[in-house]
C-alpha positions in Angstrom: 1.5 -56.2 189.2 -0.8 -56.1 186.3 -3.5 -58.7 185.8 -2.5 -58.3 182.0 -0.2 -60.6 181.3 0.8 -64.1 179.0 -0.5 -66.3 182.2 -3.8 -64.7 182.6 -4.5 -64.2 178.5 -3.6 -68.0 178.8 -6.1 -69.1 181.2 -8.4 -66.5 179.5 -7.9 -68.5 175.7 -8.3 -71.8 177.6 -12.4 -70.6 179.0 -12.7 -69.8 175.7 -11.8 -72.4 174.1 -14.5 -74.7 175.9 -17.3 -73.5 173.9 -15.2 -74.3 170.9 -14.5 -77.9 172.3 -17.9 -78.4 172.9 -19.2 -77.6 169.3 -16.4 -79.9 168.0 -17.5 -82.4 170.1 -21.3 -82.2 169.0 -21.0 -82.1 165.4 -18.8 -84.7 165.4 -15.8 -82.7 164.6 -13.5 -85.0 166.7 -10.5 -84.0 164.6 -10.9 -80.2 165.6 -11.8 -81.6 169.3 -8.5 -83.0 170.1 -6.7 -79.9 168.5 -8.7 -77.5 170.5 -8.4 -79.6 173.6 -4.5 -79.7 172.6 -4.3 -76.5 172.8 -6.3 -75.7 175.7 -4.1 -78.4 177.9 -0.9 -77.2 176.6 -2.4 -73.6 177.9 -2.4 -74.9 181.2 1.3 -76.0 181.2 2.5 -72.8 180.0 0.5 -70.3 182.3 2.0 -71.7 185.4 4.8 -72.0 184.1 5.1 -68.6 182.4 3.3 -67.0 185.9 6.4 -68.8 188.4 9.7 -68.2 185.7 8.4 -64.8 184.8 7.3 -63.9 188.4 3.8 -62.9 187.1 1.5 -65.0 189.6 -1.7 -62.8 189.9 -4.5 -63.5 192.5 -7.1 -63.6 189.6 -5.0 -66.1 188.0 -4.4 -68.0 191.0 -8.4 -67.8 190.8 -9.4 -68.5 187.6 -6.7 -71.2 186.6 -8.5 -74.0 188.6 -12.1 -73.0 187.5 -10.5 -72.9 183.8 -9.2 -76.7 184.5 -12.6 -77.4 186.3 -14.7 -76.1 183.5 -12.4 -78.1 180.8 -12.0 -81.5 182.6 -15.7 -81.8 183.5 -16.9 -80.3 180.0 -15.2 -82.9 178.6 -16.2 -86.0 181.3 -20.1 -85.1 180.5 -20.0 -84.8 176.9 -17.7 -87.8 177.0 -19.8 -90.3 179.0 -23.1 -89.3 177.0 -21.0 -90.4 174.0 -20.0 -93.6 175.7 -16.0 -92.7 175.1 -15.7 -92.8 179.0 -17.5 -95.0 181.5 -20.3 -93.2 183.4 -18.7 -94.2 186.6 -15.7 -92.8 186.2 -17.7 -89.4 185.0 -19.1 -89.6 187.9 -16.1 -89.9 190.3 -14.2 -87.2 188.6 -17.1 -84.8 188.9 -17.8 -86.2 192.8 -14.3 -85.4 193.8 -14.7 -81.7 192.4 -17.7 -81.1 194.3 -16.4 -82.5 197.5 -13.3 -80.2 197.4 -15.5 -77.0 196.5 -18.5 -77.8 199.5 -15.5 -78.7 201.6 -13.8 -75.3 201.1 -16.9 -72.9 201.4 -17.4 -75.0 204.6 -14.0 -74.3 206.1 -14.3 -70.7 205.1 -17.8 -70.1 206.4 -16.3 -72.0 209.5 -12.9 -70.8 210.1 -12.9 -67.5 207.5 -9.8 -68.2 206.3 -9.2 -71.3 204.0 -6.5 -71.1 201.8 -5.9 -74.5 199.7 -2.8 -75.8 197.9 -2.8 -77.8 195.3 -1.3 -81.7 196.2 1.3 -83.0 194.3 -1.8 -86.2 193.7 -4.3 -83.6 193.3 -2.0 -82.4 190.1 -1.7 -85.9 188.7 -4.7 -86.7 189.0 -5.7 -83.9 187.4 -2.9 -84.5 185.0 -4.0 -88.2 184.3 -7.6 -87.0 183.8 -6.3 -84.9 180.7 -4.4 -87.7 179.7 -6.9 -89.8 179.3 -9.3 -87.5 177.4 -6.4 -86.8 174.9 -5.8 -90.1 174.5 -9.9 -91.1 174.2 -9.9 -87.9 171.4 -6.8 -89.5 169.6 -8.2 -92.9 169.4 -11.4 -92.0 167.9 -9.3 -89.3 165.3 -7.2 -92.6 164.4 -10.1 -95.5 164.8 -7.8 -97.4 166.6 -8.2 -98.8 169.9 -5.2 -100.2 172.1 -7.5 -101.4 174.7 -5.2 -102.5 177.5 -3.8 -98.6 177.5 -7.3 -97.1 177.7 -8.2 -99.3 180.5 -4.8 -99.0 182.3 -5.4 -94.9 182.0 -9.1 -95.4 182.8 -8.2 -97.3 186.4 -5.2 -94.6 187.2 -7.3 -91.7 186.5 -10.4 -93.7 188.8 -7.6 -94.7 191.8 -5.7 -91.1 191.6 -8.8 -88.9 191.4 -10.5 -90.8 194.5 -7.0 -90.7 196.2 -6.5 -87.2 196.0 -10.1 -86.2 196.7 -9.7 -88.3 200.2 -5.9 -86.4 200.8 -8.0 -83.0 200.4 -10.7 -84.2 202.6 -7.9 -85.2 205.6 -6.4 -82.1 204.5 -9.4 -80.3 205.0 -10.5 -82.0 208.0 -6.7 -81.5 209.8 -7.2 -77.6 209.0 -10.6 -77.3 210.2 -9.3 -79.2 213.7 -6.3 -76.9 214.0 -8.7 -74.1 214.0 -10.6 -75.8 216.4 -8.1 -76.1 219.0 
């Protein structure tokens, strides 16, 4: 199977893309922000969905997809919160979670040397609810206008979803490490 395909190139244009974000972001180029960030999420929709109807998963893809989401969501939570469009907090949850689940995994792999990890169907939403909130933070500053109950509604779901899934990966974690204990 060859690691050159749509998904990959995909993934590929989405670390890209980051740098891109990022220079929007700092000279105040919010406009070009939320299209590049556009962009990059809709990137991640289609290269798992290309990869599974066209039978093209790859192991680099299956690699690099989640650090391309990684790199992207927390980018964006840090440059964010030092422009007070998020709350700190909720920066630091996001990015807490993520670093949890990584020490986690090179634990059960130097422990067990094997750890494969799924994605959770909360994992994905909250990953999912985390770019929506972003997009909707980027399209309330394009427009200047603020529909506060929604931003606080999304801010509270991304908060309860993100510590939600990072305590089903730790139990996850924790049930495979015990398996292999036994």
């Amino acid at each position: 199977m060859s690691y050159l395909n749509i998904p990959n190139a995909l993934t590929t244009l989405r670390i890209v893309l980051i740098p891109v974000f990022v220079s929007a972001l700092i000279y105040e180029r919010y406009d070009y922000g939320l299209y590049v960030f556009v962009i990059a999420a809709l990137s991640d929709f289609l290269d798992g969905m290309i990869a599974r109807a066209k039978n093209q998963q790859t192991e680099i893809g299956k690699f690099l997809d989640p650090i391309a989401d990684k790199f992207l969501l927390v980018t964006s939570f840090v440059l964010f919160a030092v422009y007070g469009l998020v709350p700190k907090w909720l920066t630091i949850t996001v990015i807490s979670r993520d670093i949890i689940i990584v020490t986690g995994w090179f634990i059960l792999y130097f422990l067990t040397h094997k750890a494969k990890v799924e994605p959770s169907m909360l994992g994905k939403l909250a990953n999912a609810s985390q770019l929506i909130l972003l997009a909707y933070i980027l399209l309330r500053v394009n427009l200047q206008k603020n529909i506060f109950l929604l931003e606080e509604i999304l801010i509270v779901t991304t908060a309860l979803l993100t510590v939600v899934s990072g305590l089903q990966y730790i139990y996850k974690g924790l049930s495979l490490w015990h398996v292999t204990e036994t």
